[in-house]
Structure formats: C-alpha cells, structure tokens
TORMIKOL-902080 format. One record per residue: residue in one letter; x, y, z of N, C-alpha, C in turn. Coordinates in steps of 0.02 Angstrom, whole numbers, plus 50000, padded with zeros to 5 digits. Each point is the difference from the previous one (the first is absolute). Example, Ala and Ser with C-alpha at 12.3 -4.5 7.8 and 13.67 -1.06 7.14 Angstrom:
2
a506604971650390499555005950000500455006050000/s499825005349964500425005950003499615005550037/
***
This chain:
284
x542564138549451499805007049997500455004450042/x499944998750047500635004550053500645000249975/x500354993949953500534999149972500165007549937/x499315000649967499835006449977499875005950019/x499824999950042499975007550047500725001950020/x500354992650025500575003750038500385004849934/x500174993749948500415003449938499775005849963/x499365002050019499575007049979500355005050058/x500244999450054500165002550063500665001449974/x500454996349987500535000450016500005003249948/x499874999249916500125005349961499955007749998/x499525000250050499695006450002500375004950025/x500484995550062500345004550059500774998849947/x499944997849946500684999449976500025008449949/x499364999749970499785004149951499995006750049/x499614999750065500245005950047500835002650007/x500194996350017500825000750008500455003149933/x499724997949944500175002249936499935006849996/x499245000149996499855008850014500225003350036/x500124998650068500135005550039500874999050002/x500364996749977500615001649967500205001049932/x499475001649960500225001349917499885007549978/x500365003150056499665008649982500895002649964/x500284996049956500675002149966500514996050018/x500595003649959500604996350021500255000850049/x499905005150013500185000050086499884995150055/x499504997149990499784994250065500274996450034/x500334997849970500894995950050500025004050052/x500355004249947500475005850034499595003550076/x499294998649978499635003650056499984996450062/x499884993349965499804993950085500765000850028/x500394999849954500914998450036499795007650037/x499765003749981500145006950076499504998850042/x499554996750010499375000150036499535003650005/x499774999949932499565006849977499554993549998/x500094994849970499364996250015500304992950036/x499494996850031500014995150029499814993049980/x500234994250006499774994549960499894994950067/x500275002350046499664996450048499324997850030/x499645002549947499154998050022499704994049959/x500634999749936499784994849966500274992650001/x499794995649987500164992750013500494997549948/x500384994650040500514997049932499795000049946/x499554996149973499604998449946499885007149974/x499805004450012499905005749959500525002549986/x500655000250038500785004049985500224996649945/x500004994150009500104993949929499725000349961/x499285002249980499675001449934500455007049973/x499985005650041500415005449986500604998749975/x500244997150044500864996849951499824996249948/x499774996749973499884997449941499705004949943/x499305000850052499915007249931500585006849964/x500465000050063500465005949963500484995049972/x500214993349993500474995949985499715000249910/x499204999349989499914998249939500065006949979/x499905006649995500185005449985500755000950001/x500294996649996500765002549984500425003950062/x499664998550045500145003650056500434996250054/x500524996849998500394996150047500205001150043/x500345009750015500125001050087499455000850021/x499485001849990499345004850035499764991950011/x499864993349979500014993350024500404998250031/x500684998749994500314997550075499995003750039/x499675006950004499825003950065499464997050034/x499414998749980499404999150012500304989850044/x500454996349942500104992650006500445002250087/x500325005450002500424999650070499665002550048/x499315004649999499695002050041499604993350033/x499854994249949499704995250050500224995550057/x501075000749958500194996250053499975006150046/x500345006450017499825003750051499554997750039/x499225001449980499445001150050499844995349983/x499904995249978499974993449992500424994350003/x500464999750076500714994249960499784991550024/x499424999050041499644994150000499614997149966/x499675006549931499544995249967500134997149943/x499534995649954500204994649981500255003149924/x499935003249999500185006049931500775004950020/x500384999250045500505003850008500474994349966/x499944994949990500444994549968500315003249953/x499074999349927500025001449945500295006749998/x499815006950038500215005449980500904999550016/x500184996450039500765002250014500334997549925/x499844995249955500284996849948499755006749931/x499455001050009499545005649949500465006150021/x500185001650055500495005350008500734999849949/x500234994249999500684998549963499725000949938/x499574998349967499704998749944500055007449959/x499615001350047500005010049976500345004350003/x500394998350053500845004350014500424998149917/x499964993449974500415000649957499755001149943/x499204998149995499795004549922500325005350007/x499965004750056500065006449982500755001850013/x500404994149980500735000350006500345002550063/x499844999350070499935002250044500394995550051/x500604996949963500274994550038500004996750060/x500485007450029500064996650080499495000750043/x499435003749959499464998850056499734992949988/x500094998349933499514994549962500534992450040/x500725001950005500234994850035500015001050072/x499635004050037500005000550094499294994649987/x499485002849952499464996750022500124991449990/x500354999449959500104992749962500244997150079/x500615003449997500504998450079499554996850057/x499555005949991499524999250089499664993850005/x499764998749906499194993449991500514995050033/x500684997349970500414994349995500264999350081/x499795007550031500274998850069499454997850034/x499185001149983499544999550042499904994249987/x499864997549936499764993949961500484994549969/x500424997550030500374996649952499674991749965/x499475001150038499724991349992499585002049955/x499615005949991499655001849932500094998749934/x499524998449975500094999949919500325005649946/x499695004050058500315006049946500735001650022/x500264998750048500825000150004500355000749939/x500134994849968500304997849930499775007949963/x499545000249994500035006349981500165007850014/x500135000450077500205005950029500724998550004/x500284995249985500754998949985500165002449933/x499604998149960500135001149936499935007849960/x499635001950036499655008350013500745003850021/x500234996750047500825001850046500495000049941/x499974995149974500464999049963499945005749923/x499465000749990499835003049939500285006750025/x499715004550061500175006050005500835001750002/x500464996049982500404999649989500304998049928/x499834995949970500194996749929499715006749949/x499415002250024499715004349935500425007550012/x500365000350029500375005650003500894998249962/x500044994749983500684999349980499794999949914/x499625002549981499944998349919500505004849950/x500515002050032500255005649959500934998950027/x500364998149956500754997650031500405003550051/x499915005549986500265004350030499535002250080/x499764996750019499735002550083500334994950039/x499795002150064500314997350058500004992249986/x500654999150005500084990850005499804997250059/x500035004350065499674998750063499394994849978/x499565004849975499294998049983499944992749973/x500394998449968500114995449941500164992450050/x500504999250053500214998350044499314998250053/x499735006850025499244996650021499504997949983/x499905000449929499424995749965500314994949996/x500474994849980500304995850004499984995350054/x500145004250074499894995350054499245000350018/x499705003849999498914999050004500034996049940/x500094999349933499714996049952500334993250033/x500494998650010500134992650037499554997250052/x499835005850041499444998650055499424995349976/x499875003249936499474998049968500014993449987/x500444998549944500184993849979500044996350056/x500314999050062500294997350047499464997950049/x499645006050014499494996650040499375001349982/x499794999849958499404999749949500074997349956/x500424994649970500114996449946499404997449952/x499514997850020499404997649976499535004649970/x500005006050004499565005049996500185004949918/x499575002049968500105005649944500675003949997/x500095003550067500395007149998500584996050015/x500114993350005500664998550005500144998649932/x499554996449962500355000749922500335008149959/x499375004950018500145004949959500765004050059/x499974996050046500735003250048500544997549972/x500064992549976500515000649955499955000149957/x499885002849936499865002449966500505010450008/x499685003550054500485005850008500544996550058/x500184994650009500595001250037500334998949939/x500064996749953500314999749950500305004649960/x499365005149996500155006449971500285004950052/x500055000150051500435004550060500544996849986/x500124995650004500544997350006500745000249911/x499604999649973500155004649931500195004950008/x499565004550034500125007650009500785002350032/x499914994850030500805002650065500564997149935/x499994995449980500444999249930500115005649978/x499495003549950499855004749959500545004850030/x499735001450059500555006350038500734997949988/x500104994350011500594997550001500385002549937/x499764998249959500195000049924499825007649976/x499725003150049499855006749960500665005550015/x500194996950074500785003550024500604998249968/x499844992649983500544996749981500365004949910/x499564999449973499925004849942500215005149982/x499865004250071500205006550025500475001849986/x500374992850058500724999850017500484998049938/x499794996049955500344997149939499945005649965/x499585003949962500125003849970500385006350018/x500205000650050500455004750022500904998250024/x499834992449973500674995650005500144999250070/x499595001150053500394999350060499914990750000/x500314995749992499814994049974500054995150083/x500185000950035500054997250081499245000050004/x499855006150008499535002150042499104995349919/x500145001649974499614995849964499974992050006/x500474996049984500244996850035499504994650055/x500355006250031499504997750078499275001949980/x499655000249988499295003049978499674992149963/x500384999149957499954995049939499804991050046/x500615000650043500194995450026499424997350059/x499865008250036499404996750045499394998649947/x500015000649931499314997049985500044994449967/x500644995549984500124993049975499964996850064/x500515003550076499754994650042499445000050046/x499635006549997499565000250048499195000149972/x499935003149914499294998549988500124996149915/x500474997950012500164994749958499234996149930/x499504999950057499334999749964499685002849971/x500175005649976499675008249989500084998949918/x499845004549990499885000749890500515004049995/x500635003250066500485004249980500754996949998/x499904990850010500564996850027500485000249920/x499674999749975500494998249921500425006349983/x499605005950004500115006250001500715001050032/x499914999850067500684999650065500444995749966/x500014995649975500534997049989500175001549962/x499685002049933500475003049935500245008450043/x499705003450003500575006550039500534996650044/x499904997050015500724996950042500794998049945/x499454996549966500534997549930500405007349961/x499375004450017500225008949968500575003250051/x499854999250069500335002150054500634998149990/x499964993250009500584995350017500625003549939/x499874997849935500355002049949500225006749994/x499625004150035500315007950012500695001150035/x499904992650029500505001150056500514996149993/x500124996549935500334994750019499914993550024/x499544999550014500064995750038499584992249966/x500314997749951499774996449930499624992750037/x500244999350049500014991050051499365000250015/x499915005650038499275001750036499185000549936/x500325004149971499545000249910499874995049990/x500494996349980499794992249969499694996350031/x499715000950061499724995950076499415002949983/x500015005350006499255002750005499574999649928/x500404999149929499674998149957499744992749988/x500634996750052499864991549978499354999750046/x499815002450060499335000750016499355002149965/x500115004249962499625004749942499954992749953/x500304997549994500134992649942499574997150007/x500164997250077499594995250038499135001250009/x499995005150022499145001950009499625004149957/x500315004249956499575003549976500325002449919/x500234992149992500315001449925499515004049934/x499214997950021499835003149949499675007649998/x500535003550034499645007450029500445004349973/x500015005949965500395003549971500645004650053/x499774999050069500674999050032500494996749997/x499954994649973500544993550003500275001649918/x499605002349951500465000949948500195008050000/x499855003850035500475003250011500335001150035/x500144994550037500834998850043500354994549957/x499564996449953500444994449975500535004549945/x499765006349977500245001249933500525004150053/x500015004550047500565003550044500384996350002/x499984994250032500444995150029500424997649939/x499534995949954500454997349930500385004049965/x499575004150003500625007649960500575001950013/x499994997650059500805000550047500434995250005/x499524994249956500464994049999499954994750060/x499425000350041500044998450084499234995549980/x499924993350036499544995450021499535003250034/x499534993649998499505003550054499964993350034/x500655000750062499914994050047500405002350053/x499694995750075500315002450069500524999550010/x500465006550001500654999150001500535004350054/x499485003850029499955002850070500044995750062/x500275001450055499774996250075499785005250033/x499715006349989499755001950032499374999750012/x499415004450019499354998950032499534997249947/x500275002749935499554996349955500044993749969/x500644995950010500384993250005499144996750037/x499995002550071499464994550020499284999749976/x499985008249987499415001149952499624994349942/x500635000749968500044994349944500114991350033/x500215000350062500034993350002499224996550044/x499755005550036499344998350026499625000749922/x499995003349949499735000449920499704992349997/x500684996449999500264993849957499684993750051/x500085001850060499564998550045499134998550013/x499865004949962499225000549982499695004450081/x500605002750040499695004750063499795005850006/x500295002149934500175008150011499175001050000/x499715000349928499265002149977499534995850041/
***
C-alpha cells in the first residue's frame, strides 16, 4: 500500500511541475532567466518533466530539464541516466556539439557503464550524420571515422559496434567520393598531373571503396592524355585483374585496344607494385 501512495505522490508533484511550467512556449526560456525556479522540486520530478517534453517532440526544452538534474542534482542516482538522455536530445534536435559535450562528459564520468558503448556511439554519430552530402567538411568525415573505431575497438561485442561498421564503411567511401569528385574536376579541365594525384590516393589508400575501378579507368584516361601509354596499360591490367566484369574495365579495354596497346604491367612505376601486390592477393 505505501508502495502506492508513494507512486500517487510522486505523480502528483510531477503533474504539479508540469503545470506550473506549461504556461507556453516560453517556459525554457523563462526558468533559463530565473523567472521560475526548479529548485524545490526533486530529481524524480525534473526527470518526469524531461521525458514528458521528450515525448512531445520537444528535445532542447528536455535536455534542459535532463541537465538541470545533473546541476542540482549531480549525486543522485538519476544524474547518470539524465547525462546520457541529454546526448540523446541534443541530437534529435540536431544539436551536435551539445549532443557530443554530453556524450563526452557520460564516457568521462562512466566508463565502466553499460551505457558507455552507447555515449560513444552517440559521439560518433554527432559527427557521421553531418557528412551525408559530398561536398561538406572532410574534417567531419575524418572524425566520425576515428569515434566509429572507438566503437568497434572497444565495444566490440555490443549492437552499435555492428551498425559502426557498417557507417565506417560508408564514411570511409565518402572521403573516396571526394577524391574522385576533384579528380574529375581536374581531368575534365585536362590539368592531368593534378588528377592524377587524386585518382592515385584512392587505388592506394581506399582501394576498398565502390570508387576503386572507377580511379583506375580515369587513370587509363589520364595517362593516355599524356602520353604516357606504359602507365595505361598498368592501370588497365589491374582493371583486368579485379574488376573485369564492370563497365570500367571495358571501357578502358576498348581505349587501350583501339590504340593497339595490351592490357598488361608494363610500367615500373607506382602502379607496377600495385599490380604486383594484385597478383599477390594483398592489395584487396
């Protein structure tokens, strides 16, 4: 019976707290000036409040309420949950770097917690969900990459390390993409060096990517712009080797043949080893 009274209690003073902060949109805005006070009420009631504005669609006006408990509350047994419920709501409401300070703080207070793995992963997200578009900061792209490793690395066993790689994969694509999106740039404007180099960091550096076949036939395009027939035939006999049945490879096979030229390593330069780690079985 008392078990019932209390939870009749505590709803009541939760349902108080509601009211006497639900007089508009303004209400945030009001406690952040100190027009009202929340200091009379108990963790447990600030936490019903953050949840209740969390299910209303309301995500800063909740991690306000989730940060007011660690404030005036940073010993009780609910400042845990709210420091993680803070990240949570910072990034519904796309609110990154607040959504990654709070993530930051749980993993600094809590690292033996369960929910760690997830305030890493929270870290890592407020970063990855901002690279969805080729053209933004590669910075970004670069730090979801090293938090999504976090994940994998020292949370291996857990959910968010599968779906972590899973987007390191796709970040890691992404920095390709860029690669090949300059590289393009640069080829179609014939500056053929400078493409080139573009092409090259994505055969030897994301080599794994869905853009590797790609890079190597513009190279075969590059190369031949320039003369330079030895290097072509290297980079197609690679195209041969891995990804003969991709319409990159026949259209470097028909460039190349048309000219009367093989498609075999006949270069010593950088793509000579390319092809010989290929043949190797190291490269992929």
């Amino acid at each position: 019976m008392s078990g019932i009274k209390t939870r009749i209690r505590i709803a009541g003073s939760i349902l108080a707290l509601m009211v006497a902060t639900a007089c508009g949109d303004t209400t945030t805005d009001k406690v952040k000036r100190g027009d009202f006070s929340l200091d009379g009420f108990t963790a447990e009631q600030i936490y019903g409040r953050a949840e209740w504005e969390l299910g209303r669609g309301r995500g800063q006006d909740a991690a306000f309420y989730f940060s007011e408990i660690e404030r005036l509350y940073p010993y009780s047994e609910l400042t845990e949950r709210a420091i993680i419920m803070q990240a949570f709501a910072y990034h519904q409401e796309k609110l990154y770097p607040e959504s990654r300070a709070a993530a930051q703080r749980y993993i600094d207070f809590y690292p033996a917690s369960e929910d760690a793995a997830y305030a890493q992963y929270l870290l890592a997200l407020s970063y990855y969900d901002q690279i969805d578009e080729v053209g933004r900061d590669q910075g970004l792209t670069f730090q979801a990459l090293q938090e999504l490793r976090k994940v994998i690395e020292i949370y291996p066993d857990t959910e968010y390390a599968r779906s972590s790689v899973l987007k390191f994969d796709l970040a890691f694509d992404h920095l390709a993409s860029k690669e090949m999106e300059i590289g393009r740039f640069y080829l179609k404007r014939k500056h053929y060096g400078a493409a080139i180099s573009r092409f090259r960091v994505v055969v030897e550096d994301f080599q794994t990517t869905t853009h590797t076949a790609e890079a190597l036939h513009r190279l075969v395009e590059a190369y031949l712009s320039l003369g330079l027939t030895a290097e072509a035939q290297t980079a197609g006999a690679i195209l041969g080797h891995n990804f003969q049945s991709t319409s990159w490879y026949e259209d470097s096979y028909k460039l190349l043949t048309g000219r009367g030229l093989e498609l075999e390593a006949a270069s010593d330069g950088w793509l000579k080893q390319v092809y010989r780690q290929t043949l190797k079985g190291t490269w992929l």
